[in-house]
C-alpha positions in Angstrom: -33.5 -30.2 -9.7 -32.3 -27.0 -11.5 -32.0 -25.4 -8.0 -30.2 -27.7 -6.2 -27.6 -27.5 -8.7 -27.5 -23.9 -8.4 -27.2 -24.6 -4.7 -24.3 -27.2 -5.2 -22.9 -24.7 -7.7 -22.9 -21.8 -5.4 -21.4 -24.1 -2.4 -18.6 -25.3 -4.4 -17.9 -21.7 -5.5 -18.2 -20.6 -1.8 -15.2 -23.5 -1.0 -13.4 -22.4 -3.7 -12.9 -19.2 -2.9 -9.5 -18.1 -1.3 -8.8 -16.1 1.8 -5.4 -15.5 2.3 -3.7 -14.8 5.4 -0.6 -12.1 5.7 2.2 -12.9 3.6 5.0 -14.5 6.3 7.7 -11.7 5.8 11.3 -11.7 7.0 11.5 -7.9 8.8 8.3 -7.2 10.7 9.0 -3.3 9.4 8.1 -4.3 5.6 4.8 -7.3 6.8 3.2 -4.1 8.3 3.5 -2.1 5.2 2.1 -5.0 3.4 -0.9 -5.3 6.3 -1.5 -1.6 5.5 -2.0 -2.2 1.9 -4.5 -4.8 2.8 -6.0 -2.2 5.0 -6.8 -0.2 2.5 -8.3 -2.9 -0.9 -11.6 -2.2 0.0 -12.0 1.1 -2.4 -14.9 1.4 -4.5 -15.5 -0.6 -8.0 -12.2 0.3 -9.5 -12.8 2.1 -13.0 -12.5 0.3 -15.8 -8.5 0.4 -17.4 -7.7 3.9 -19.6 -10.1 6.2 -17.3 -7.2 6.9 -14.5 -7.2 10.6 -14.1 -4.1 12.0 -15.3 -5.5 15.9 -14.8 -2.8 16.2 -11.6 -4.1 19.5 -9.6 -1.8 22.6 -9.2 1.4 21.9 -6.9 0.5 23.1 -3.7 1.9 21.6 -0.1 1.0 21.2 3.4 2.6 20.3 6.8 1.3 16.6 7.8 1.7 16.1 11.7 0.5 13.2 13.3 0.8 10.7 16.1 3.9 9.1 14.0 7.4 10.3 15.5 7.9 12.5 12.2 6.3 15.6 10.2 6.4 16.1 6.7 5.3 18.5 3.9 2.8 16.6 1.7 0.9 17.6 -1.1 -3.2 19.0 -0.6 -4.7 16.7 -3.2 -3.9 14.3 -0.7 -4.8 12.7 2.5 -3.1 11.1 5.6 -4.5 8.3 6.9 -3.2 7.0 10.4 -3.1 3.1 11.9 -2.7 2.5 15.1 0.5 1.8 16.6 1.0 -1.9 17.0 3.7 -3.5 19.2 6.2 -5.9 17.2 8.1 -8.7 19.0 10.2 -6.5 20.1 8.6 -4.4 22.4 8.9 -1.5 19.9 5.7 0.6 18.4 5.5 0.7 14.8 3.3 3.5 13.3 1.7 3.0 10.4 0.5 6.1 7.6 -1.2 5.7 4.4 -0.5 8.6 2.0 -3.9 8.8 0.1 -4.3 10.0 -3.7 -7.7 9.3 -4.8 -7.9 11.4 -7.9 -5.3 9.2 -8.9 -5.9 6.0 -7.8 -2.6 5.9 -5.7 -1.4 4.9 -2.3 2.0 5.5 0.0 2.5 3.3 2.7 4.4 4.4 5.4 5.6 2.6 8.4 8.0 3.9 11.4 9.0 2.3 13.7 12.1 2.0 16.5 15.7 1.2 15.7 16.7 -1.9 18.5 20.2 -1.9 17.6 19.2 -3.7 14.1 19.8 -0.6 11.8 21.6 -3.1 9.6 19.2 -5.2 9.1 16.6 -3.1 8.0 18.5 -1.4 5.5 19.8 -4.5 4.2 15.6 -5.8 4.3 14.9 -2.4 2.6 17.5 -3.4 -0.2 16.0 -6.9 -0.5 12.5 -6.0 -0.9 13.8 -3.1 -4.2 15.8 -6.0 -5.2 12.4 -8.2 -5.9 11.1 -5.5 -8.7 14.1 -6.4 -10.4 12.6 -8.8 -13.1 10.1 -6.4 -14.2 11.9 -3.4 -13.4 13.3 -1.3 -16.4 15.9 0.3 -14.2 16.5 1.4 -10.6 17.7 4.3 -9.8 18.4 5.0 -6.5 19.2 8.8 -5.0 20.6 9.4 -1.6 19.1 11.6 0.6 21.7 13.3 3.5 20.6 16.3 5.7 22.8 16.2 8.4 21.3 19.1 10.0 17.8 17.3 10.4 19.4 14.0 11.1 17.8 12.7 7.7 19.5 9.9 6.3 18.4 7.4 3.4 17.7 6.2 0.0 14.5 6.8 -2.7 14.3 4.1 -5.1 13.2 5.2 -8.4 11.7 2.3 -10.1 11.2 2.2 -14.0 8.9 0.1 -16.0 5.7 -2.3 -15.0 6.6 -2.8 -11.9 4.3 -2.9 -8.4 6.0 0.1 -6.9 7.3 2.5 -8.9 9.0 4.5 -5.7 10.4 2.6 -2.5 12.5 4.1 0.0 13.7 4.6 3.4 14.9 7.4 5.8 16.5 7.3 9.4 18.2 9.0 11.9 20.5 6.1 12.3 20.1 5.5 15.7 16.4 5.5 16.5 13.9 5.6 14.1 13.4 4.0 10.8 11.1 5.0 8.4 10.3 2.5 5.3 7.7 3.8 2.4 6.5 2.2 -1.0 4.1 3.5 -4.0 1.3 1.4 -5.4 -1.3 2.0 -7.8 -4.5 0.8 -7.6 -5.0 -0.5 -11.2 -2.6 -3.0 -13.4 1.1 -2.1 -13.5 1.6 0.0 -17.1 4.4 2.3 -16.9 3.4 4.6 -19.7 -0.3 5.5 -18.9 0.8 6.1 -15.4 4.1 7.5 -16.0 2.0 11.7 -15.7 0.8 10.6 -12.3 3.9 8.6 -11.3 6.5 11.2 -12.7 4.3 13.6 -9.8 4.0 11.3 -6.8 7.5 10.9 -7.5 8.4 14.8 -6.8 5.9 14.6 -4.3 7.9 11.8 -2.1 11.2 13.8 -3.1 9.9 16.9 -1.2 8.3 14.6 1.7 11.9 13.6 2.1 13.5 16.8 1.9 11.0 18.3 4.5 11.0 15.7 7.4 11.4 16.0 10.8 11.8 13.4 13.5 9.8 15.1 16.8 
C-alpha cells in the first residue's frame, strides 16, 4: 500500500510539473535572445548564494570573429559561444552569440540580425523591453554610443539595482544590421554582492561597443 502511494505521489508530481513553451514576444529580435537564454539553463548545480566569485582576472582583451556579421574586442576570461543562424518571418538570418563568463556566473546574449526597413521598430522594441526593469530598477542610465567612422550607432543601458539585466543595449549601422544585447546573472538579482562583477562586465560591454565592426 505504501508503494502505491509513492507511485501515485510520484505521478501526480510528474503532472504537476510545468514545461513552458517560449515566451510569445512582440519583435522576433528580442524572443531569440530570450530562446538563447533558455539555451544556455542547463549549467551545473548552481553554488549555493554568497560563494559567486568576485576575484575578476587581470583586464586583458581579444578580437572575437565569428560567423555573426560583426567583430568585436572581448575580454579572455571569457568565451563566445555561436547559435546557428535561424530564419525569422521575414526571410532575414538572425545570428545568435552567447558571451560566456563562467568564473562569474554571467551571460551576454547577443542577437543580429537584418534591418527590413523596420529600424524603428526595433529601437522602439529595444526601448520597451529597458522600460520593463523599470519597477525594480534603481535608475537607468543610458549612454550613447556614435562612431561615425565605423558606422556604430546605439544606446547601452546601465541598469541600477535588483534588476534581471543589469546592462541592455543595442548598436546599428542604421540601415542594415541591428544588434540587440542584455546581461544576466546566473544567481538571484542582488545588486550589491554583484555590483564587483557587474561594475566589470559593464566596462567590458563598453569596450565591446567601442571596438565593433560590421564585416
Amino acid at each position: 500500500m505504501r508503494k502505491n502511494n509513492g507511485e501515485h505521489t510520484a505521478a501526480s508530481s510528474r503532472q504537476r510539473a510545468a514545461t513552458g513553451g517560449p515566451p510569445t514576444a512582440h519583435c522576433l529580435l528580442l524572443a531569440a535572445v530570450c530562446t538563447l537564454a533558455t539555451a544556455c539553463s542547463d549549467d551545473p548545480i548552481p553554488k549555493p548564494r554568497g560563494q559567486l566569485r568576485l576575484d575578476l582576472p587581470d583586464t586583458a582583451y581579444t578580437q572575437w570573429s565569428g560567423h555573426c556579421p560583426f567583430t568585436a574586442e572581448v575580454p579572455v576570461y571569457a568565451f563566445a559561444l555561436e547559435k546557428p543562424g535561424t530564419t525569422a518571418a521575414s526571410g532575414d538570418t538572425v545570428c545568435g552569440v552567447t558571451l560566456r563568463f563562467p568564473g562569474q556566473r554571467a551571460s551576454v546574449f547577443l542577437t543580429c540580425r537584418k534591418v527590413s526597413g523596420d529600424l524603428s521598430e526595433l529601437i522602439n522594441d529595444a526601448h520597451a523591453f529597458k522600460d520593463k526593469h523599470e519597477a525594480k530598477a534603481a535608475r537607468i542610465r543610458p549612454e550613447r554610443v556614435e562612431r561615425a567612422d565605423a558606422r556604430v550607432y546605439g544606446t547601452l543601458f546601465d541598469v541600477e539595482g535588483d534588476v534581471a539585466s543589469p546592462m541592455l543595449f543595442y548598436l546599428t549601422d542604421s540601415t542594415t544590421r541591428f544588434l540587440y544585447g542584455a546581461l544576466y546573472f546566473d544567481t538571484h538579482p542582488n545588486a550589491d554582492s554583484l555590483k564587483p562583477v557587474t561594475d566589470r562586465i559593464r566596462e567590458d560591454l563598453r569596450r565591446f561597443a567601442q571596438t565593433l565592426h560590421w564585416r
